[in-house]
Steps between C-alpha positions, in 0.01 A plus 500: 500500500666825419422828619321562111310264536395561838408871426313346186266284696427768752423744237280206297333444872420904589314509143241218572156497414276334771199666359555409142411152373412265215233233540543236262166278448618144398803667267632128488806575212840453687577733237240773572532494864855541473493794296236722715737393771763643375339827425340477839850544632634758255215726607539452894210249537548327844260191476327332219156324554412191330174295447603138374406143576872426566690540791776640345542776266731357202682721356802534201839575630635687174214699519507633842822538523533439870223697585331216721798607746372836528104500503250231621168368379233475772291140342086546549266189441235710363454851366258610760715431805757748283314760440341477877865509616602819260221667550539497884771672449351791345636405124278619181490127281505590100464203293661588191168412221390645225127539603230792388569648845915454498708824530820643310779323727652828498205660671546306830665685793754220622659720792165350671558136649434300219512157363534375122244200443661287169368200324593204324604600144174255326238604728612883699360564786239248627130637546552428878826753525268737259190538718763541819715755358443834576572629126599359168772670345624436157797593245397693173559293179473608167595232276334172435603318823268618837708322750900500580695251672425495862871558606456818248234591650634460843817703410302830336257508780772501779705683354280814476416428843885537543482819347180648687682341842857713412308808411383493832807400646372136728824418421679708668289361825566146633171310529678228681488497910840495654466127634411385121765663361777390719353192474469495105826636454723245733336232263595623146815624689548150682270224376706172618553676800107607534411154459710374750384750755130403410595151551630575845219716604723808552438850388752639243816670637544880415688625199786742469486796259706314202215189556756262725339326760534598843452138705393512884651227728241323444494470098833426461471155788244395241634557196810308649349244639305444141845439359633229739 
């Protein structure tokens, strides 16, 4: 870990987005759900939500690049326990549709809480995540094609979100509580070391300013003993 690196991950870590999502309603391509993850990170999304029949999210490592390090997908068994959960916590849902009542994407005000509903490339949105969303939004087209690839989709959508969010400057404002982001940062500073503390049931030891650990007593009997 150098001190670049360090500084990098803080940085990456002040800029989150807790009240920024996407909500992905049985988007099932590896290939699709690694690409909106990857744009989720570049635009400061914290934590991606996820409506599938599978336990796991499966995803394409070329495509994300290493971006499953960085963000994580919260799994729902059904759409309305997702949108219960989102809503709770004050988030406007848009389902991107084209529907007689959809609005110009660009029209939205994203500096509100606000979560992206996507579907499955065949199908869009289901009528269940339709009738819960608060608003359909949809992307002007003007050739002979009325739909774009959902990762497309994803990426022009979030990234004029991005643009409203700069504007207003919720970068510049870390959205994370102290305890998370200690917490986050020590384990894409530390992992091995993260999961061996987790193991052990101990809290994570401190970190100095260049991203070293700082090990009580305590910590470093454990990790020793580990090795023997």
């Amino acid at each position: 870990m150098t001190p670049e690196r360090f500084r990098k991950l803080q940085t990456v870590l002040q800029r989150r987005q807790l009240d920024l999502t996407v909500l992905m309603d049985n988007v099932h391509k590896p290939h699709n759900l690694s690409a909106i993850m990857r744009t989720c990170d570049a635009v400061g999304v914290h934590q991606i939500h996820a409506v599938t029949k599978q336990r796991f999210v499966q995803t394409v490592k070329d495509v994300t690049q290493g971006t499953g390090k960085w963000g994580n997908v919260q799994s729902h068994l059904s759409l309305s326990e997702a949108v219960t959960s989102l809503k709770a916590n004050s988030m406007q849902v848009l389902a991107a549709h084209l529907s007689e009542t959809a609005t110009d994407f660009r029209q939205i005000d994203y500096t509100q809480p606000t979560a992206i509903m996507l579907g499955t490339e065949l199908h869009g949105v289901s009528e269940e995540g339709l009738a819960l969303a608060d608003q359909h939004i949809v992307i002007p087209m003007l050739g002979m094609i009325d739909s774009l690839n959902v990762s497309v989709a994803a990426a022009l959508i979030l990234f004029e979100a991005q643009q409203q969010r700069l504007q207003a400057g919720m970068y510049g404002q870390q959205q994370l509580s102290d305890k998370d982001y200690k917490r986050t940062l020590f384990e894409w500073s530390h992992p091995k070391l993260a999961r061996f503390y987790s193991s052990k049931g101990l809290t994570y030891p401190e970190l100095d300013d260049e991203g070293q650990v700082i090990e009580s007593e305590k910590h470093t009997e454990a990790r020793l003993g580990q090795q023997k």
